[in-house]
C-alpha positions in Angstrom: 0.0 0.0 0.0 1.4 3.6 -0.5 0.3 5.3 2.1 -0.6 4.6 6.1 -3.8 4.3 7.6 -3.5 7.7 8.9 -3.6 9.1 5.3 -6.6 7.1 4.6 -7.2 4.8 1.7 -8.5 4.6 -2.4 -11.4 3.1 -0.4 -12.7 5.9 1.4 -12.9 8.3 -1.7 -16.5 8.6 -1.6 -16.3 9.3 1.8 -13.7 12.2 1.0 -16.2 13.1 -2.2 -19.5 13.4 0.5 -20.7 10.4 1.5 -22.4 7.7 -1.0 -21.4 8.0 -4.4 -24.6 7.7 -6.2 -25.8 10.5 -3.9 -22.6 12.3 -4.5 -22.9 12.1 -8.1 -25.6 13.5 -8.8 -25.2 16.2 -6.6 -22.0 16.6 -8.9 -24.0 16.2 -11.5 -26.8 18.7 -10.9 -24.2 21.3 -9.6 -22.1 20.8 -13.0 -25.3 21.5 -15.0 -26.1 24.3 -12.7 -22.5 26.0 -13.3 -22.8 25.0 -17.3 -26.1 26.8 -17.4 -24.4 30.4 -16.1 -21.1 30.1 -16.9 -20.9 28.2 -20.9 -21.7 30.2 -23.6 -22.0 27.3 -26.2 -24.4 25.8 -23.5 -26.4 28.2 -22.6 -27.1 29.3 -26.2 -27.7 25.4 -27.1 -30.6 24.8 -23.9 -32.0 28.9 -26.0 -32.2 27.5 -29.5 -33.8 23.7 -27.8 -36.1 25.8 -26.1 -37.2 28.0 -29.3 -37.6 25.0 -31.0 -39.7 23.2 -29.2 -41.9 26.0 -28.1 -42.1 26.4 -32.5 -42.5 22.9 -32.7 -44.5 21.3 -30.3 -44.8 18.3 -31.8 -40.8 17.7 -31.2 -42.0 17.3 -27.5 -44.2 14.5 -28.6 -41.3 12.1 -30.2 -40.2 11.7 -26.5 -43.1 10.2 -25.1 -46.3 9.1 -25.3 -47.8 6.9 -28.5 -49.3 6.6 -31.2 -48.4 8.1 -34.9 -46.9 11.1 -35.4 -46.5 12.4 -39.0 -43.6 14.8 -39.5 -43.3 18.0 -42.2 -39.9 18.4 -43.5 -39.6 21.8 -41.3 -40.7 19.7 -38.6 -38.4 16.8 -39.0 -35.7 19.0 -39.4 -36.3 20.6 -36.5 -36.6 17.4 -34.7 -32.9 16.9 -35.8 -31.7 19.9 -34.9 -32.8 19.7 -31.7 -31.4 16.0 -31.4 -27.7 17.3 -32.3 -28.4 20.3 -29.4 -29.4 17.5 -26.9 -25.9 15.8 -27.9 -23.5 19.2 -27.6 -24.9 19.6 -24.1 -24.4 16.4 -23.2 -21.0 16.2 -24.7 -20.2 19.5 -22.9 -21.5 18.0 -19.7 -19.2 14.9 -20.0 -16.2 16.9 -20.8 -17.1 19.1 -17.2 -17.5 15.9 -15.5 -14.4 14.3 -16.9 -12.2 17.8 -15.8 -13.8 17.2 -12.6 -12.8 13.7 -12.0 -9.3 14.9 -12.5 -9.9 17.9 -10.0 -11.1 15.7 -7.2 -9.2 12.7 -7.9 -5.9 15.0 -7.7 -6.7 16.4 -4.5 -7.9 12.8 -3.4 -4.5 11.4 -4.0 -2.5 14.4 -2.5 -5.1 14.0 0.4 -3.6 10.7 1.2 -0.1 11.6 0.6 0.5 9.4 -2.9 1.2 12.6 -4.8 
């Protein structure tokens, strides 16, 4: 092992993170989306234009649940794409936040314990 008991362990990390991880991840999570949503340009501008669209299409809203058969015009089903590719950018902006973030706490995880 590289470092004593008094340093702590790799096993206590999600007690060094806040408690349980599922619990601590999505507070993560929430708080990441949070920060993305005031601080990310790209972001921010994506969740405006996904909101304009679906308030102009209304339908778009529709493809995500419910049933039944939905026809489609081309504005519409372009629309529904565009809106698809926005979901993606957030989400790909949200994993890049949470993989920086990893870094951040692991880094201070393993200094905490006297590895690094």
């Amino acid at each position: 092992m590289c470092q004593n008991q008094e340093q702590g362990s790799y096993n206590d990390f999600p007690i060094f993170i806040g408690g349980s991880f599922n619990e601590s991840f999505n507070d993560i999570d929430s708080s990441i989306c949070v920060k993305l949503s005031n601080t990310n340009v790209e972001y921010m501008d994506a969740g405006k234009e996904l909101n304009r669209l679906w308030e102009a299409f209304p339908i778009i809203t529709k493809l995500e649940g419910g049933d039944g058969e939905i026809c489609l015009t081309a504005e519409e089903h372009s629309a529904f794409n565009l809106c698809e590719n926005l979901i993606l950018d957030r989400e790909r902006i949200e994993r890049e936040e949470l993989y920086l973030r990893g870094h951040a706490d692991a880094f201070a995880y393993l200094k905490r314990i006297g590895v690094i």
